[in-house]
HTML snippet that shows the backbone in 3Dmol.js (N, CA, C, O; Angstrom):
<script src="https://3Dmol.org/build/3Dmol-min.js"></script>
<div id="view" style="width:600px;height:400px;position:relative"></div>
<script>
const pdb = `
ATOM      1  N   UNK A   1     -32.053 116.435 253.456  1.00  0.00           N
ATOM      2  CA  UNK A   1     -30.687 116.841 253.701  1.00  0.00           C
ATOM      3  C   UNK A   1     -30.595 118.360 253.472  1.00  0.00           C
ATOM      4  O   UNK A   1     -31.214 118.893 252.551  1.00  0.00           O
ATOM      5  N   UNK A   2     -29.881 118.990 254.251  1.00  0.00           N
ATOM      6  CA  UNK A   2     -29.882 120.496 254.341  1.00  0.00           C
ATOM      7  C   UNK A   2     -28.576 120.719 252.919  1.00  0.00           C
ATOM      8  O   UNK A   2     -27.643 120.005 252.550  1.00  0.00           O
ATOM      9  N   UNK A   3     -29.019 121.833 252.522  1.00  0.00           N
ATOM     10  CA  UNK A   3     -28.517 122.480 251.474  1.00  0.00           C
ATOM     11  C   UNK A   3     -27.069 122.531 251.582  1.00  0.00           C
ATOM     12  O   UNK A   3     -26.385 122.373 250.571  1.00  0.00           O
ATOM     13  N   UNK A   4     -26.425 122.784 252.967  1.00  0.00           N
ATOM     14  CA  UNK A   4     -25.208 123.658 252.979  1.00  0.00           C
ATOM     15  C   UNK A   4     -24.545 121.888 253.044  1.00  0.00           C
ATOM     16  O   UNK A   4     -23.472 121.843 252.443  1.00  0.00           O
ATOM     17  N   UNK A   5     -24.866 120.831 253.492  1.00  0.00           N
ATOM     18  CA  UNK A   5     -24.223 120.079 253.306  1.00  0.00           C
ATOM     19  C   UNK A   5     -24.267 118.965 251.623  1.00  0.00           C
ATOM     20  O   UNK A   5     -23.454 118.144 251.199  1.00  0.00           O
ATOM     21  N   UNK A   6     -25.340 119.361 251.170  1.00  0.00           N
ATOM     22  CA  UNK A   6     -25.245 118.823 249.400  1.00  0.00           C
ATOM     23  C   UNK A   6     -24.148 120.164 248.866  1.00  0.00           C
ATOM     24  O   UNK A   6     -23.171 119.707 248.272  1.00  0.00           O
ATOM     25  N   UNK A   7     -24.149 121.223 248.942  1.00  0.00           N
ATOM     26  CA  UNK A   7     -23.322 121.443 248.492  1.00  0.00           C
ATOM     27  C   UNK A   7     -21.729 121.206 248.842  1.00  0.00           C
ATOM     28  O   UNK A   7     -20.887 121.457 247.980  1.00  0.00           O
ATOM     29  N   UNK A   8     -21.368 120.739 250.072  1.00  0.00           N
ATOM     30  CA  UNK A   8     -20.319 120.342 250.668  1.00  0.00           C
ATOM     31  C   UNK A   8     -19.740 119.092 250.019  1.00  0.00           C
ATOM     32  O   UNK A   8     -18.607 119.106 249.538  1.00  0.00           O
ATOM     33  N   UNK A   9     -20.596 117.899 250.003  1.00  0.00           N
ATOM     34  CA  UNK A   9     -20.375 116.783 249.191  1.00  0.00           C
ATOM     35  C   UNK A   9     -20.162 117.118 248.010  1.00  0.00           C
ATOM     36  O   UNK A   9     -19.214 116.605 247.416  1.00  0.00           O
ATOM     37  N   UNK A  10     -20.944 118.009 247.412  1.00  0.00           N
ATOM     38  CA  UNK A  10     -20.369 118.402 245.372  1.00  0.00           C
ATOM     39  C   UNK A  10     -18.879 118.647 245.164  1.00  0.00           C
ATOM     40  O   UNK A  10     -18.015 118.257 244.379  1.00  0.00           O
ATOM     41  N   UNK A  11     -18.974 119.648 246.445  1.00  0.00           N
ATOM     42  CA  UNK A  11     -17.665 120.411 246.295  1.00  0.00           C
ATOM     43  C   UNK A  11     -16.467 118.935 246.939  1.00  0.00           C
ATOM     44  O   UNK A  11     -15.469 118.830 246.226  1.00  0.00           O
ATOM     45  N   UNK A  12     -16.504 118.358 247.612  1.00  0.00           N
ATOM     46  CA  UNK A  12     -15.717 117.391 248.315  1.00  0.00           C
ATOM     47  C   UNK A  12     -15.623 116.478 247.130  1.00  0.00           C
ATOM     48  O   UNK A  12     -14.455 116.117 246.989  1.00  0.00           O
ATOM     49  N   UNK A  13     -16.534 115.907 246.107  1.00  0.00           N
ATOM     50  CA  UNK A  13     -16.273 114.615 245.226  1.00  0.00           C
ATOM     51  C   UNK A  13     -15.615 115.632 244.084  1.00  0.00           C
ATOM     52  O   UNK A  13     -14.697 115.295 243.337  1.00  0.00           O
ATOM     53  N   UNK A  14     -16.166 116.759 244.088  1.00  0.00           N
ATOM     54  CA  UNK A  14     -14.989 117.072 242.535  1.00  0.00           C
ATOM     55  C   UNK A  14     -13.900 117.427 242.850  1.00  0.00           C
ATOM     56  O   UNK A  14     -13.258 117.853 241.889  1.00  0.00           O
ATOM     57  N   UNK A  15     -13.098 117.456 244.309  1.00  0.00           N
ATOM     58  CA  UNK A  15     -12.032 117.754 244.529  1.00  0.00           C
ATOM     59  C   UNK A  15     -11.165 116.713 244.252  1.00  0.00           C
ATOM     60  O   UNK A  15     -10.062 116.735 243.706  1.00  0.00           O
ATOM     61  N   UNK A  16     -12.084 115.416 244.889  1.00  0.00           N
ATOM     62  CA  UNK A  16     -11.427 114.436 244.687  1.00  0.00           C
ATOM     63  C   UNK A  16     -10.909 113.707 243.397  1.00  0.00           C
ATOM     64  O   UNK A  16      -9.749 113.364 243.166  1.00  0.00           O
ATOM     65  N   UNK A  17     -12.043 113.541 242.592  1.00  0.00           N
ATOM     66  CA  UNK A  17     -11.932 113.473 241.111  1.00  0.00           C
ATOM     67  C   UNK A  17     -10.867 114.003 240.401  1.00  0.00           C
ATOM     68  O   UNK A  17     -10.067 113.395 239.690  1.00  0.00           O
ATOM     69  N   UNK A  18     -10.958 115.943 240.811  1.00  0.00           N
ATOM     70  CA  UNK A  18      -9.978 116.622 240.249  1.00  0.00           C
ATOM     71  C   UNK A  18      -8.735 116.041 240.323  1.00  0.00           C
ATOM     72  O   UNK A  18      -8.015 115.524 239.469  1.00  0.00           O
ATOM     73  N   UNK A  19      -8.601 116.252 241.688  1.00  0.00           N
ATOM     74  CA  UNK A  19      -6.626 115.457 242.422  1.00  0.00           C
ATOM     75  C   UNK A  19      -6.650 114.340 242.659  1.00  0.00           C
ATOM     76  O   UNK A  19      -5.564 113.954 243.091  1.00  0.00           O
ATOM     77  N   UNK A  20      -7.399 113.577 242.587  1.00  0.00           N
ATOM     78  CA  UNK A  20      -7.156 111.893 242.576  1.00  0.00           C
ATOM     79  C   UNK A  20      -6.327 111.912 243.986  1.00  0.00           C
ATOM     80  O   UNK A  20      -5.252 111.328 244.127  1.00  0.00           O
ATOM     81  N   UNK A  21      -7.146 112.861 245.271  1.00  0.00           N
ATOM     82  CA  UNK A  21      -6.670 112.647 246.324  1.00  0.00           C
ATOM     83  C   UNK A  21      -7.744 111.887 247.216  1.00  0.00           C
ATOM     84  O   UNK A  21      -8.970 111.846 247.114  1.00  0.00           O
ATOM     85  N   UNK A  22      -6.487 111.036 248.530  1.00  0.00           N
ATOM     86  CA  UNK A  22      -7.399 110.448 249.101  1.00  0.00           C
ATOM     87  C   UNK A  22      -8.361 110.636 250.249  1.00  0.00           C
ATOM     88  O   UNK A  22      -8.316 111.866 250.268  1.00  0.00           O
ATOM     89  N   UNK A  23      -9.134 110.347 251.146  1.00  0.00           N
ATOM     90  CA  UNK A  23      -9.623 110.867 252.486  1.00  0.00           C
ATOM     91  C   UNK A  23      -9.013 111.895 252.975  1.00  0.00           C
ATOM     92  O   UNK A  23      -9.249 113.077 252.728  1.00  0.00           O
ATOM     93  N   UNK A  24      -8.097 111.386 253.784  1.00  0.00           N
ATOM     94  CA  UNK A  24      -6.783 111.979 254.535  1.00  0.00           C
ATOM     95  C   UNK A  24      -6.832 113.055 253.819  1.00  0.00           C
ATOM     96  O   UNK A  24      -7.373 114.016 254.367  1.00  0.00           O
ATOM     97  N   UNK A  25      -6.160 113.304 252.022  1.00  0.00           N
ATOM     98  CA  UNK A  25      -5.989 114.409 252.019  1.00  0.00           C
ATOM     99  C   UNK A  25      -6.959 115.494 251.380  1.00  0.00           C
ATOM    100  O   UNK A  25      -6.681 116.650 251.061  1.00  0.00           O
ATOM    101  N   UNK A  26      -8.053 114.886 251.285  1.00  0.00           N
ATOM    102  CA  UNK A  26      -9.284 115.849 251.411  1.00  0.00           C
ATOM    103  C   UNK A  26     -10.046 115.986 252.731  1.00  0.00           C
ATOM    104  O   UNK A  26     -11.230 116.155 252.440  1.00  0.00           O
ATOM    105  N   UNK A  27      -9.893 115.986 253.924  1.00  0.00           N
ATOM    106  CA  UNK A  27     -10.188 115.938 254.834  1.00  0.00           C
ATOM    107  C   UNK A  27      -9.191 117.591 255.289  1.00  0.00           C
ATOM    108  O   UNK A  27      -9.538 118.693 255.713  1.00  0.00           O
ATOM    109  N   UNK A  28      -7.944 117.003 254.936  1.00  0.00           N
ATOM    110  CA  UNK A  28      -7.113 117.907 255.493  1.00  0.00           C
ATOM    111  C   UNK A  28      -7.230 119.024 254.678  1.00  0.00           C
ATOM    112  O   UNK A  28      -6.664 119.885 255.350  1.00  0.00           O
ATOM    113  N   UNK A  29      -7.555 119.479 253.798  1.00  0.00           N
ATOM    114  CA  UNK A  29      -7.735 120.312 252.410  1.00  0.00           C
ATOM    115  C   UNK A  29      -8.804 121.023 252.890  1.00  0.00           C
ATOM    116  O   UNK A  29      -8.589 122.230 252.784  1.00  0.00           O
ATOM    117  N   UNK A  30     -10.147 120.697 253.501  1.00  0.00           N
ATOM    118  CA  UNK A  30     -10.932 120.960 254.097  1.00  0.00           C
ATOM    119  C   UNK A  30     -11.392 121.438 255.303  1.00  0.00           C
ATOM    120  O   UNK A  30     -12.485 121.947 255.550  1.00  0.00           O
ATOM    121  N   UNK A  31     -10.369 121.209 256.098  1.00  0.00           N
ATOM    122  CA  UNK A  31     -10.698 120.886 257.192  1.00  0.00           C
ATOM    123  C   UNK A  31     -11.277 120.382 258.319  1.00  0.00           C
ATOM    124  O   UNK A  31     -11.201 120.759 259.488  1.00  0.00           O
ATOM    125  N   UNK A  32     -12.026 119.232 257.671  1.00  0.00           N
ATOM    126  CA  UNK A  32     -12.718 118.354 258.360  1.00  0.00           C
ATOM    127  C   UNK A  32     -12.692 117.347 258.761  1.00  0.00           C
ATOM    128  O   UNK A  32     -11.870 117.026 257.902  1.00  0.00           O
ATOM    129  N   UNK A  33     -12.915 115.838 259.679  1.00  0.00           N
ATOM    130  CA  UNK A  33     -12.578 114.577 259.888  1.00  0.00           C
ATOM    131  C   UNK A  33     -12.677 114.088 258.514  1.00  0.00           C
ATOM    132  O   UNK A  33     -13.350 114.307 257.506  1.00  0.00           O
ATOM    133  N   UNK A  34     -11.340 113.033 259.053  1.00  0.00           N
ATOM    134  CA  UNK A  34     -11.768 111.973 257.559  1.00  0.00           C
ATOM    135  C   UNK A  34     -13.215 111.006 257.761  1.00  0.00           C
ATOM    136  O   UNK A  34     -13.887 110.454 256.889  1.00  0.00           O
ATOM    137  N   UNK A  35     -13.370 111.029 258.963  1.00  0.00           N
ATOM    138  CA  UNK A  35     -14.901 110.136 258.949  1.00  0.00           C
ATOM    139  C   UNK A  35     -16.067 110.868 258.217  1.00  0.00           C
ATOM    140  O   UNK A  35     -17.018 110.320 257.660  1.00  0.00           O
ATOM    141  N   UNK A  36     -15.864 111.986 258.300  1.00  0.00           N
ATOM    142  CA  UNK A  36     -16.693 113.187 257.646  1.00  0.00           C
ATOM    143  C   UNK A  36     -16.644 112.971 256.247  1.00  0.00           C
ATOM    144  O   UNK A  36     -17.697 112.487 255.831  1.00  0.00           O
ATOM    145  N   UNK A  37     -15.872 113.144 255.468  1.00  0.00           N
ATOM    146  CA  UNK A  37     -15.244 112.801 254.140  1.00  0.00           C
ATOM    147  C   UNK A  37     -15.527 111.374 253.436  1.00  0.00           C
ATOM    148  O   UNK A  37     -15.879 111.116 252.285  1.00  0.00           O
ATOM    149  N   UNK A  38     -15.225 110.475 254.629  1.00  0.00           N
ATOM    150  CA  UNK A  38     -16.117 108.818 254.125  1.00  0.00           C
ATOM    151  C   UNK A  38     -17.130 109.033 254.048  1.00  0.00           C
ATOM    152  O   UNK A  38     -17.616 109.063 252.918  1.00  0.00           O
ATOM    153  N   UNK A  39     -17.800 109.242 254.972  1.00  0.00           N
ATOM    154  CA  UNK A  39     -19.306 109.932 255.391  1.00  0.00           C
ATOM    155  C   UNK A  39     -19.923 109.923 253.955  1.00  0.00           C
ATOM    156  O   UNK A  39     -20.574 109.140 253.264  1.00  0.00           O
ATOM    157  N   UNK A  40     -19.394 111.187 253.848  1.00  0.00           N
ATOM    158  CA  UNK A  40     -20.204 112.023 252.731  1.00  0.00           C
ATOM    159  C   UNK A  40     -19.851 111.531 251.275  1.00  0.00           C
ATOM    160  O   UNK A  40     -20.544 111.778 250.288  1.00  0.00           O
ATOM    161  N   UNK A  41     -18.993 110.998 251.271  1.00  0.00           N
ATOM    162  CA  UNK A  41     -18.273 109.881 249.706  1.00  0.00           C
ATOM    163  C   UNK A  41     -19.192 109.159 249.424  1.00  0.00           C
ATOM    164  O   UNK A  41     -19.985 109.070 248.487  1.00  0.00           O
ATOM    165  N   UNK A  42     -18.909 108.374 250.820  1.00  0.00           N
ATOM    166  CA  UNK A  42     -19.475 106.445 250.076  1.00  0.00           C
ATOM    167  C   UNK A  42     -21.115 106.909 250.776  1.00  0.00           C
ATOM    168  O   UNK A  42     -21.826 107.442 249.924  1.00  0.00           O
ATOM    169  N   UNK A  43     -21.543 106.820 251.684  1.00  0.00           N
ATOM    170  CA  UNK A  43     -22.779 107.103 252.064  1.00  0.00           C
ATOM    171  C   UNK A  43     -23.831 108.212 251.492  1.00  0.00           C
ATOM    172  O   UNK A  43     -24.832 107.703 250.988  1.00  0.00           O
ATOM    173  N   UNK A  44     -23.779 109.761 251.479  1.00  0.00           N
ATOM    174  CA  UNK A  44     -24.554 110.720 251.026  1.00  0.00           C
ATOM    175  C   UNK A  44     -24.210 110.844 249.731  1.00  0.00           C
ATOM    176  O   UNK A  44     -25.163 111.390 249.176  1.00  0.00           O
ATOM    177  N   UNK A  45     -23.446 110.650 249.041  1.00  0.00           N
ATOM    178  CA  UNK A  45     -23.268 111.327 247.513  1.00  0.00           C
ATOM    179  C   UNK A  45     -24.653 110.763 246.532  1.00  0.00           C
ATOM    180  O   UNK A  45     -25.324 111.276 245.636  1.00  0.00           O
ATOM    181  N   UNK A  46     -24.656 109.400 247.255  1.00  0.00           N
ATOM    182  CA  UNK A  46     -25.197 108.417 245.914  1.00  0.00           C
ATOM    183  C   UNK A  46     -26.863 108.924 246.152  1.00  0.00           C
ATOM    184  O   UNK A  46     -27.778 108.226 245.714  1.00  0.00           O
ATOM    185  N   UNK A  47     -27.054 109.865 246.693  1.00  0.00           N
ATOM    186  CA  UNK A  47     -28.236 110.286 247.224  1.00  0.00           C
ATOM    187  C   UNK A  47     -28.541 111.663 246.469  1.00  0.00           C
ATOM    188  O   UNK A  47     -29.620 112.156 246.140  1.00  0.00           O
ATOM    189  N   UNK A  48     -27.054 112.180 246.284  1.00  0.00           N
ATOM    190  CA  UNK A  48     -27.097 113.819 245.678  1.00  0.00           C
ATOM    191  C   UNK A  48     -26.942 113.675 244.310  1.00  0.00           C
ATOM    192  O   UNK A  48     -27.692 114.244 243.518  1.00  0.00           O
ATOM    193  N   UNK A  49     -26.022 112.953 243.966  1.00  0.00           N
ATOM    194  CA  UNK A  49     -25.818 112.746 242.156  1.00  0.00           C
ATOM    195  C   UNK A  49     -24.827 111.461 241.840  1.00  0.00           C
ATOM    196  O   UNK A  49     -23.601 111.438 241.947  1.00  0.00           O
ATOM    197  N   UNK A  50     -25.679 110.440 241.437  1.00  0.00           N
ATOM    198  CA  UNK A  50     -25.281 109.114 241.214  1.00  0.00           C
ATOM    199  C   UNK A  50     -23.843 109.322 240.055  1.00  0.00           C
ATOM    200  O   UNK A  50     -22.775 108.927 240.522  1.00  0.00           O
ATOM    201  N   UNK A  51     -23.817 109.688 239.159  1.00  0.00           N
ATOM    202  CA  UNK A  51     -23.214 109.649 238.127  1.00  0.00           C
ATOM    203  C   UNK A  51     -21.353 110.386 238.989  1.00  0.00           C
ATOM    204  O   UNK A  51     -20.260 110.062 238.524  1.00  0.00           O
ATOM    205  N   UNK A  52     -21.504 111.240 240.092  1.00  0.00           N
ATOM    206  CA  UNK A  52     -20.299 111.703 240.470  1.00  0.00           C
ATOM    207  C   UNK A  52     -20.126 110.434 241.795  1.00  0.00           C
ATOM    208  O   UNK A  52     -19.007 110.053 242.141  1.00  0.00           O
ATOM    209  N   UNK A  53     -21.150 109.999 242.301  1.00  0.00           N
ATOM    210  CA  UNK A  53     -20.768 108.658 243.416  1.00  0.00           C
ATOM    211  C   UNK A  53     -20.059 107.787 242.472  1.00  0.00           C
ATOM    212  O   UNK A  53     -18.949 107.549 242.947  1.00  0.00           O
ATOM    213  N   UNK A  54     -20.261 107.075 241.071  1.00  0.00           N
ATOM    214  CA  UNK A  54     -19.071 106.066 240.581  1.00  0.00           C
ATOM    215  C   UNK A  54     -18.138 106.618 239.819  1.00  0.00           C
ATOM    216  O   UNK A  54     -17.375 106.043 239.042  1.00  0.00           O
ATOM    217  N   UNK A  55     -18.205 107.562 240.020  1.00  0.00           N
ATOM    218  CA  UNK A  55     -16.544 108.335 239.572  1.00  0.00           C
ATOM    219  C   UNK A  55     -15.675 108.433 240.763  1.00  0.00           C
ATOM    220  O   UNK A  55     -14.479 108.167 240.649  1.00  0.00           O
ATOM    221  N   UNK A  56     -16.210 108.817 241.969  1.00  0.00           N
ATOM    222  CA  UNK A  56     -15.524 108.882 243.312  1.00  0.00           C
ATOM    223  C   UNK A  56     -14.800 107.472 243.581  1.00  0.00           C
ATOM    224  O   UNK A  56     -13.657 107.279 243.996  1.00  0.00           O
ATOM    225  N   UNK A  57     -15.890 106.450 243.191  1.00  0.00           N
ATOM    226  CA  UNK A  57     -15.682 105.108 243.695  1.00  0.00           C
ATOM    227  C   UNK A  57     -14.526 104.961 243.395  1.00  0.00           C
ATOM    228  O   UNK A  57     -13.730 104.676 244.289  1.00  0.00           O
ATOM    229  N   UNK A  58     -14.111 105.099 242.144  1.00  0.00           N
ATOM    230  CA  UNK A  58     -13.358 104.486 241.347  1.00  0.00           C
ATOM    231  C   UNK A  58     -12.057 104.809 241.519  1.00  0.00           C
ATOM    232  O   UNK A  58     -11.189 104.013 241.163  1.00  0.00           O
ATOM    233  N   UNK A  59     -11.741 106.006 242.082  1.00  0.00           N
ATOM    234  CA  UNK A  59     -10.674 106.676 242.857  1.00  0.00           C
ATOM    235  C   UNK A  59     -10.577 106.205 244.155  1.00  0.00           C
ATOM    236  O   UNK A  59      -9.448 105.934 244.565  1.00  0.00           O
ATOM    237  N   UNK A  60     -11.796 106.009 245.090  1.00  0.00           N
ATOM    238  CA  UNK A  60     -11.459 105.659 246.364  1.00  0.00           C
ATOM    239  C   UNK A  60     -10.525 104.197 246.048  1.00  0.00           C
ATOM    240  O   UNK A  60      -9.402 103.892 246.451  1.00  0.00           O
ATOM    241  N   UNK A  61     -11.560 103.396 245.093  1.00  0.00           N
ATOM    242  CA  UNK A  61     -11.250 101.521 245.622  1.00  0.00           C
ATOM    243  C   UNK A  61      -9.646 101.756 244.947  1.00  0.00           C
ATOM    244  O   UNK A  61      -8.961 100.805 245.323  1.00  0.00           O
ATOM    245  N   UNK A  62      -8.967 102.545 244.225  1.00  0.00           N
ATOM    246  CA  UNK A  62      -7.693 102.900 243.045  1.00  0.00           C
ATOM    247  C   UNK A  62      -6.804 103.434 244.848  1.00  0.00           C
ATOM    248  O   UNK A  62      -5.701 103.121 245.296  1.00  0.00           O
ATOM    249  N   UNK A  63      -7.550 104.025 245.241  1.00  0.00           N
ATOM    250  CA  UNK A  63      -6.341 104.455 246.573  1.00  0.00           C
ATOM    251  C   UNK A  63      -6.754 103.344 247.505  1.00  0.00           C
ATOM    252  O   UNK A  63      -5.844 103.503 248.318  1.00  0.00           O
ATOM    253  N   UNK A  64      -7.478 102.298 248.008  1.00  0.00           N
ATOM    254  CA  UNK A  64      -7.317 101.846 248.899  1.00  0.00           C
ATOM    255  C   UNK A  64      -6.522 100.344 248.202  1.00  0.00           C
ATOM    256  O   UNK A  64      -6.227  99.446 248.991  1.00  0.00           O
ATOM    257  N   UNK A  65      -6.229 100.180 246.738  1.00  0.00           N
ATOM    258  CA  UNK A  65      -5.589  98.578 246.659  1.00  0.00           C
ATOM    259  C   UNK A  65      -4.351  99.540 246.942  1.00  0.00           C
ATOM    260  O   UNK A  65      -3.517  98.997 247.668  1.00  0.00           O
ATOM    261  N   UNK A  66      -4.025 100.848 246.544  1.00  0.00           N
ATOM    262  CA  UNK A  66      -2.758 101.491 246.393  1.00  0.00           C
ATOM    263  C   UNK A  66      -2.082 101.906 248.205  1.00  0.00           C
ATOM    264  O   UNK A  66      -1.019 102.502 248.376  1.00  0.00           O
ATOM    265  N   UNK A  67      -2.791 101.530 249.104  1.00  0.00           N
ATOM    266  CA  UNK A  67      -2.677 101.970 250.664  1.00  0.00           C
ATOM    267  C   UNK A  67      -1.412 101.375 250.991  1.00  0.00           C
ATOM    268  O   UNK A  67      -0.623 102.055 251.647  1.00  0.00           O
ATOM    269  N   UNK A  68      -1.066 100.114 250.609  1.00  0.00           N
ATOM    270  CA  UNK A  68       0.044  99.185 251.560  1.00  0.00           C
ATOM    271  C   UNK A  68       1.283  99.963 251.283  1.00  0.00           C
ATOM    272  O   UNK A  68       2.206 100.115 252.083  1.00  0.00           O
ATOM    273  N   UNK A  69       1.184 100.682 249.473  1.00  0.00           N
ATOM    274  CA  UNK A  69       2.383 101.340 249.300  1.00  0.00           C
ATOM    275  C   UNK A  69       2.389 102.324 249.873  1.00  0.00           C
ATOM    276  O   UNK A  69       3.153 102.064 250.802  1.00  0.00           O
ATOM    277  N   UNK A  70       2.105 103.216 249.987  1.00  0.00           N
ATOM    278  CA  UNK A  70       1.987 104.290 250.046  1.00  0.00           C
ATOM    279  C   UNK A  70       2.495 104.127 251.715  1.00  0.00           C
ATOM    280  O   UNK A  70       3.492 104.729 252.114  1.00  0.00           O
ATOM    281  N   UNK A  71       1.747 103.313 252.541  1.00  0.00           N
ATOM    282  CA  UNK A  71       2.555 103.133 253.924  1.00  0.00           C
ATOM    283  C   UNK A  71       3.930 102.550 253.995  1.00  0.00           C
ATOM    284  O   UNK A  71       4.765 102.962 254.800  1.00  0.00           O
ATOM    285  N   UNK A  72       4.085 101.887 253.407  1.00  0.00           N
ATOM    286  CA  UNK A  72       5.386 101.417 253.008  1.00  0.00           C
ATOM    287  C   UNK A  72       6.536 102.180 252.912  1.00  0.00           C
ATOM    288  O   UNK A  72       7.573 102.207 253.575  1.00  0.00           O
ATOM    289  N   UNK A  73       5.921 103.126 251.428  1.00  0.00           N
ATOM    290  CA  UNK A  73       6.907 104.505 251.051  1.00  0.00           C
ATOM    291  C   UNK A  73       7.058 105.221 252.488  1.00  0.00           C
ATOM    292  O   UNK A  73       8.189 105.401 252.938  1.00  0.00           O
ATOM    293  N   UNK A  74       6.226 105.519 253.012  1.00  0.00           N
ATOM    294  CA  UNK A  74       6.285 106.472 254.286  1.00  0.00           C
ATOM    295  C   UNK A  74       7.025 105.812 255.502  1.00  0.00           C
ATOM    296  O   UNK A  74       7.637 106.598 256.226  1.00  0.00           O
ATOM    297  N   UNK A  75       7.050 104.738 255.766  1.00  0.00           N
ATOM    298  CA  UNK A  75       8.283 104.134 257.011  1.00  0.00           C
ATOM    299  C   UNK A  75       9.578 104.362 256.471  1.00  0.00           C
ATOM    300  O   UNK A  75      10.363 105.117 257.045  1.00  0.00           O
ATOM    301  N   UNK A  76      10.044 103.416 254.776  1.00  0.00           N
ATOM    302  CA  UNK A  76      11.027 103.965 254.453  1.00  0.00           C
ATOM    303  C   UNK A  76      11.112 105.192 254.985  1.00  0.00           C
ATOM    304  O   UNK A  76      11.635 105.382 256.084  1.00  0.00           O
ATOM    305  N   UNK A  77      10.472 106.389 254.059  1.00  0.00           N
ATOM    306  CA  UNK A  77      10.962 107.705 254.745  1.00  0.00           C
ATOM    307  C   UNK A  77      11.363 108.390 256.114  1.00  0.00           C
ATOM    308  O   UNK A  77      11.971 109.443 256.301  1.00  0.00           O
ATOM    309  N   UNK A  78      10.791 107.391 257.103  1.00  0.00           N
ATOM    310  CA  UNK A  78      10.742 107.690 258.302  1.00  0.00           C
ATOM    311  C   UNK A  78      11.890 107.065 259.065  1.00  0.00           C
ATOM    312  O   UNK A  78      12.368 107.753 259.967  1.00  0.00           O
ATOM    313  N   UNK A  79      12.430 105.809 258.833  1.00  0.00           N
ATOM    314  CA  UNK A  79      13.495 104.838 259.091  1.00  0.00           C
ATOM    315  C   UNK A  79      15.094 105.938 257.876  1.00  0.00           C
ATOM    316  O   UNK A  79      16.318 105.953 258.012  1.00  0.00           O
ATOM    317  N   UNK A  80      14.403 106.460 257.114  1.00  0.00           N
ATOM    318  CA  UNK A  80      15.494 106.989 256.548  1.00  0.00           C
ATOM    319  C   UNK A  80      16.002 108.381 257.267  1.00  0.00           C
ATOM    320  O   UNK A  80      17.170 108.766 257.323  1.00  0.00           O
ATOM    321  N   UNK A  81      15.072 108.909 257.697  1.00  0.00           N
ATOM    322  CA  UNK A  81      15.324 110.043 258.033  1.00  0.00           C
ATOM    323  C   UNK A  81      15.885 109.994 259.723  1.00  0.00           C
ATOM    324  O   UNK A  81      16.342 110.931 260.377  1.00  0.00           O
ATOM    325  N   UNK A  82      15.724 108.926 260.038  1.00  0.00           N
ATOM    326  CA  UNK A  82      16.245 108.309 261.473  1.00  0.00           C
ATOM    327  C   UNK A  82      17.773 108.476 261.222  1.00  0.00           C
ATOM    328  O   UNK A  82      18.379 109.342 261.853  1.00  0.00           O
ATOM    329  N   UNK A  83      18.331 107.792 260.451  1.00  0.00           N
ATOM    330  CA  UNK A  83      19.145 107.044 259.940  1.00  0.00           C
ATOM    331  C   UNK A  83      20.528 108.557 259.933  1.00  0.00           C
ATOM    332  O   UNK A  83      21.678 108.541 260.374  1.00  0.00           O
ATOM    333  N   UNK A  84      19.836 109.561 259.319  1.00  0.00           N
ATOM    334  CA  UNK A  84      20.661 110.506 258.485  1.00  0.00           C
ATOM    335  C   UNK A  84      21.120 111.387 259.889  1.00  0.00           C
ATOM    336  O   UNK A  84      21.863 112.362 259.789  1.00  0.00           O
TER     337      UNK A  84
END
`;
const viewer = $3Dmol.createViewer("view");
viewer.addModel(pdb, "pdb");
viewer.setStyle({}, {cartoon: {color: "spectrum"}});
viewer.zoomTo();
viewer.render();
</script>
């Protein structure tokens, strides 16, 4: 694996860690696809440094039981803002 992308993944899982943000918004933080961002999470990390792959985990699987709300919250907002 080329250099410029292990350091991309370091920098991408401690962002995440840091902000307990999800794909989406480390993707967008970045500027890169969120497939890029899965990519390099769940697939390449556990290759670069095991010990930051189950810290990531643990945030990803924490935002994906947390997904239904979070879409939820966002129609409200969207049906509300119809509304006004």
């Amino acid at each position: 694996m080329q250099q410029y992308i292990e350091d991309r993944i370091i920098e991408l899982a401690h962002y995440t860690i840091e902000t307990k943000a999800t794909v989406r918004e480390t993707a967008l933080k970045y500027g890169i696809s969120k497939s890029t961002v899965h990519k390099d999470l769940k697939d390449r990390l556990p290759y670069v440094n095991k010990q930051l792959y189950y810290a990531v985990q643990e945030i990803l699987m924490t935002n994906k039981s947390e997904r239904h709300i979070r879409g939820g919250l966002a129609t409200r907002q969207k049906y509300l803002s119809i509304m006004v």
